[in-house]
KEBAGU-294348 format. One line per field, with one value per residue (C-alpha): residue in three letters; residue number from 1; x, y, z. Coordinates in steps of 0.5 Angstrom, whole numbers, plus 500, padded with zeros to 3 digits. Each point is the difference from the previous one (the first is absolute). Layout:
<sites>
residu <- ALA	... $
num <- NUM	... $
c1 <- X	... $
c2 <- Y	... $
c3 <- Z	... $
</sites>
This chain:
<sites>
residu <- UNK	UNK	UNK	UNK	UNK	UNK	UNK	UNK	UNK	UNK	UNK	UNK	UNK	UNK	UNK	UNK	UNK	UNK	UNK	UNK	UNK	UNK	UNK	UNK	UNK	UNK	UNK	UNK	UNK	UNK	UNK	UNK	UNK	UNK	UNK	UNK	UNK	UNK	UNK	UNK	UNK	UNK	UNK	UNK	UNK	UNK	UNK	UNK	UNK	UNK	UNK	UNK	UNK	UNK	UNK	UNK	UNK	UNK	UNK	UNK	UNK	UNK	UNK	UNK	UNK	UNK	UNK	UNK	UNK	UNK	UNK	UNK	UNK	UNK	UNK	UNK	UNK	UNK	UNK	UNK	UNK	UNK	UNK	UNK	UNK	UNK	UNK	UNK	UNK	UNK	UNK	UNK	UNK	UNK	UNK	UNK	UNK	UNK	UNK	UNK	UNK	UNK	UNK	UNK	UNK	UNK	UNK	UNK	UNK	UNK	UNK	UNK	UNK	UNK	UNK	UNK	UNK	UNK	UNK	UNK	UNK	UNK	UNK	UNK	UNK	UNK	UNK	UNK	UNK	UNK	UNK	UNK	UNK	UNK	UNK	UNK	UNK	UNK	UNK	UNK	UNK	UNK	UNK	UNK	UNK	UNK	UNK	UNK	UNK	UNK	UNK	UNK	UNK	UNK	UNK	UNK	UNK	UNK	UNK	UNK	UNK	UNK	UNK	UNK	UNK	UNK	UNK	UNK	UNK	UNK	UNK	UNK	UNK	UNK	UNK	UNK	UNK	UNK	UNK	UNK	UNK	UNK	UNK	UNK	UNK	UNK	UNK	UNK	UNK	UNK	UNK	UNK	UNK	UNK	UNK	UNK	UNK	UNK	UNK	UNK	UNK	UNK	UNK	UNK	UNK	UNK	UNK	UNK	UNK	UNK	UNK	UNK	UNK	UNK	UNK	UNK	UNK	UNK	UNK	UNK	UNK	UNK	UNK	UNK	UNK	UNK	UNK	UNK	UNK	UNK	UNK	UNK	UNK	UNK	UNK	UNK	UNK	UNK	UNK	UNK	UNK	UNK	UNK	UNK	UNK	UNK	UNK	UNK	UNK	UNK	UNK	UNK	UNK	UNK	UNK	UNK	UNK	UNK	UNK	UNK	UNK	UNK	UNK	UNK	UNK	UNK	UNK	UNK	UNK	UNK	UNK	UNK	UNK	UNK	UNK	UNK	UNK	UNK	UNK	UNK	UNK	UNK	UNK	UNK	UNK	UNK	UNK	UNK	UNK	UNK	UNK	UNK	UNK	UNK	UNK	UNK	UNK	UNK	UNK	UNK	UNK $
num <- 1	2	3	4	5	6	7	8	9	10	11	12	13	14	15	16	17	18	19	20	21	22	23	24	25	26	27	28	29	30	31	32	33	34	35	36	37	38	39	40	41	42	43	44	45	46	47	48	49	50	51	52	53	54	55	56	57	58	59	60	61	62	63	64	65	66	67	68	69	70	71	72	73	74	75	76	77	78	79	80	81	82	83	84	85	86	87	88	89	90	91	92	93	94	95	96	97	98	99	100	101	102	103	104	105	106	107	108	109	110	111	112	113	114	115	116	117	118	119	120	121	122	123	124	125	126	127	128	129	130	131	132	133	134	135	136	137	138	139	140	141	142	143	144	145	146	147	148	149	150	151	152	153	154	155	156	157	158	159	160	161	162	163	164	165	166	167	168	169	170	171	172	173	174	175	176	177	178	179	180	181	182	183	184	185	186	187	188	189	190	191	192	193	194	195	196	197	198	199	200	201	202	203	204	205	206	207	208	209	210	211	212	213	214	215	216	217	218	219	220	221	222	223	224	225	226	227	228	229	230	231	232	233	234	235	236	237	238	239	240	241	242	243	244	245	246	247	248	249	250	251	252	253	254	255	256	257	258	259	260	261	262	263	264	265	266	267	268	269	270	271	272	273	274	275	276	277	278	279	280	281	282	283	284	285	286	287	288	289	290	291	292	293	294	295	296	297	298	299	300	301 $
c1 <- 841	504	504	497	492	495	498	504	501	498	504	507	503	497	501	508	500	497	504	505	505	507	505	499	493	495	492	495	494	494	496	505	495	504	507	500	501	504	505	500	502	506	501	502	507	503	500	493	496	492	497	493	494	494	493	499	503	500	504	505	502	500	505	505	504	502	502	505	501	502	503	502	496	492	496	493	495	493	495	495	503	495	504	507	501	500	504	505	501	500	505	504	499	504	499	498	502	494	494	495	492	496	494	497	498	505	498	503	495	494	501	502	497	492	495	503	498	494	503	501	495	503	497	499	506	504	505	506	504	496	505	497	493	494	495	498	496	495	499	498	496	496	499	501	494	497	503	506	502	496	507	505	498	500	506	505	498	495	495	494	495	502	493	497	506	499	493	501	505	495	494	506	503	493	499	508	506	505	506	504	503	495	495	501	501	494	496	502	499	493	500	503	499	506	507	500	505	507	497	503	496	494	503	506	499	497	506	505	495	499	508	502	495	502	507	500	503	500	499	508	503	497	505	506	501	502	504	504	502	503	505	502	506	502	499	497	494	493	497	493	496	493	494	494	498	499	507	503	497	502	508	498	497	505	506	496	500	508	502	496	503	507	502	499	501	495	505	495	493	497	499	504	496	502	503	497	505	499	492	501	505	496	492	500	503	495	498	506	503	507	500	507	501	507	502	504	500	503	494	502	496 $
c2 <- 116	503	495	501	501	498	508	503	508	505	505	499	502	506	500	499	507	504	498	499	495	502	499	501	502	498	498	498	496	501	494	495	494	495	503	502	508	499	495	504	506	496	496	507	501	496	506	502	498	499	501	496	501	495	499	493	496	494	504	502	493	498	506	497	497	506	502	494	501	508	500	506	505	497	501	499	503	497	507	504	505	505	499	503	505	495	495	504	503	493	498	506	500	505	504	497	501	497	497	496	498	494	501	495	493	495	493	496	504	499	492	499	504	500	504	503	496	497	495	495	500	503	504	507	503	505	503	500	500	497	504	506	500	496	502	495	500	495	504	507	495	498	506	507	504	500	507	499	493	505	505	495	496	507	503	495	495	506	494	504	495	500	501	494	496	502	499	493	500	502	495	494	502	500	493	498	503	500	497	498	503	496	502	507	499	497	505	506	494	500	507	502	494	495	502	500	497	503	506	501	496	504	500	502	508	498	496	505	505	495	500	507	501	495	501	508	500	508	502	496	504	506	499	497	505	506	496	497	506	502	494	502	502	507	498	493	497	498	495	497	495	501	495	504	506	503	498	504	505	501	499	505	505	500	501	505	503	499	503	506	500	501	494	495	499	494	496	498	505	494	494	494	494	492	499	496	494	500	500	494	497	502	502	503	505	504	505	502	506	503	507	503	507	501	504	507	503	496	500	497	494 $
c3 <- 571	506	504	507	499	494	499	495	502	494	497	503	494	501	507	500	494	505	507	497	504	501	504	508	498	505	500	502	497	506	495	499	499	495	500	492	501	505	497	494	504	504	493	497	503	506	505	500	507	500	507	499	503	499	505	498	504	496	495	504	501	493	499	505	493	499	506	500	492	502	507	502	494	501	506	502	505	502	499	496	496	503	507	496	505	507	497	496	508	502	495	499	493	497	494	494	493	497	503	496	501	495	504	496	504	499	496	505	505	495	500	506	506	501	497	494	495	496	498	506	505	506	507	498	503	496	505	497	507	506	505	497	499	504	496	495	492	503	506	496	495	505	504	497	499	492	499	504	495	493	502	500	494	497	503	500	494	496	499	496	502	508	502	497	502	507	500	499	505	505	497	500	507	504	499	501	501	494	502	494	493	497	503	499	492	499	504	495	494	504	500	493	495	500	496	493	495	500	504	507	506	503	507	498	502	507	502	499	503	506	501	499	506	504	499	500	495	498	506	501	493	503	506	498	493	504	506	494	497	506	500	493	499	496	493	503	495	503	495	501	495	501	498	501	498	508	501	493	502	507	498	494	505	505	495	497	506	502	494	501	506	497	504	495	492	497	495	495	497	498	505	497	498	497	493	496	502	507	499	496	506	506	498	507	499	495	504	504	500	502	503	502	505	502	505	499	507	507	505	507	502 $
</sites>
């Protein structure tokens, strides 16, 4: 359990191998979250500084703890990953010697804000930051066309059986609107039948579907991972933890691409996943997957 939050950060060994912490290095950590890789990075020599960045506003004050406990080293700015360029202006970010990304959805954030979960009864929100998006999970469930919602279940969560879920939504939704986390899961348990023993909820796909939209989250990767490359220094490390396959693969292409360029040189062939121990630790972290591009020629921000 780390010190500041309930969410336990994946792959921070790893993570620690890649950046490679030492002194007078700096980094910038655009998902701080609970702190965990953060505090590893700043743990691991006593000059290192972490410039932190995180869009939960919440989030940002559980970290002030830290703050305190690394006075002059550990800073942190409200703001979306996705707006790097303007708040590193803003800022006046210097170059980075790494820069890390988790884009999985902190626990803290699962438990505590509404919509993102199934197993509280909560109003079916789902933004991540209320600051950076007003479109809302309930307002696409109840008025997003039978083929735009088909799209999105099969886009963003791959639900093979999208068109029968979206089809009870539609019948549902005409004789009340459906508000609520509970709501929708029983919808789709209406729809597909309910979960069976040991298998994941039937829901399951259409929630992460739903929050991917709503917090345009690919669309966000898209834009931050050429600015992020820009603020690394010569020999610097981009390091980004994906949890879905949609996002995987934009990390994976983009290094592709930057390393095709001649401008950048990917660390590890093959993504990086869990061990055994950590698995057994933190279950949540099954299906992350570590990617690391470090950048072999400057590029002026």
């Amino acid at each position: 359990m780390e010190l500041f939050s309930q969410h336990k950060s994946v792959l921070v060994d790893e993570v620690i191998l890649a950046l490679r912490p030492g002194p007078q290095k700096v980094f910038l950590d655009v998902t701080c979250g609970g702190g965990g890789h953060s505090k590893a990075l700043l743990d691991a020599d006593p000059a290192v500084k972490v410039f932190a960045l995180d869009w939960d506003m919440k989030a940002v004050e559980r970290l002030e703890p830290m703050i305190e406990q690394y006075a002059g080293r550990f800073s942190v700015v409200w703001g979306s990953f996705s707006h790097l360029y303007k708040i590193g202006k803003k800022h006046d970010f210097p170059q980075f010697d790494g820069i890390l990304a988790d884009f999985g959805t902190s626990q803290d954030q699962i438990h505590t804000s509404d919509g993102f979960s199934f197993l509280n009864d909560t109003p079916l929100d789902m933004r991540m930051s209320l600051g950076h998006f007003r479109t809302t999970a309930e307002h696409v469930v109840n008025y997003a066309t039978e083929r735009e919602l088909c799209e999105i279940f099969w886009m963003y969560g791959e639900e093979r059986r999208a068109k029968e879920i979206v089809r009870r939504i539609i019948d549902e939704r005409k004789k009340s609107k459906i508000r609520t986390t509970l709501q929708l899961a029983h919808v789709v348990e209406l729809a597909v039948g309910p979960a069976h023993k040991g298998a994941i909820h039937p829901a399951t796909k259409v929630f992460q579907a739903l929050r991917i939209f709503v917090n345009k989250e690919l669309e966000n990767i898209t834009a931050f991972l050429p600015v992020a490359f820009q603020y690394l220094s010569e020999g610097g490390r981009l390091a980004c933890i994906s949890f879905h396959s949609l996002e995987d693969r934009l990390v994976k292409d983009f290094c592709k691409t930057i390393e095709k360029e001649g401008r950048g040189s990917i660390v590890f062939q093959r993504p990086v996943t869990p061990t055994s121990e950590e698995l057994i630790k933190n279950p949540s972290s099954r299906s992350s997957k570590l990617r690391v591009l470090e950048k072999i020629k400057s590029t002026d921000v």
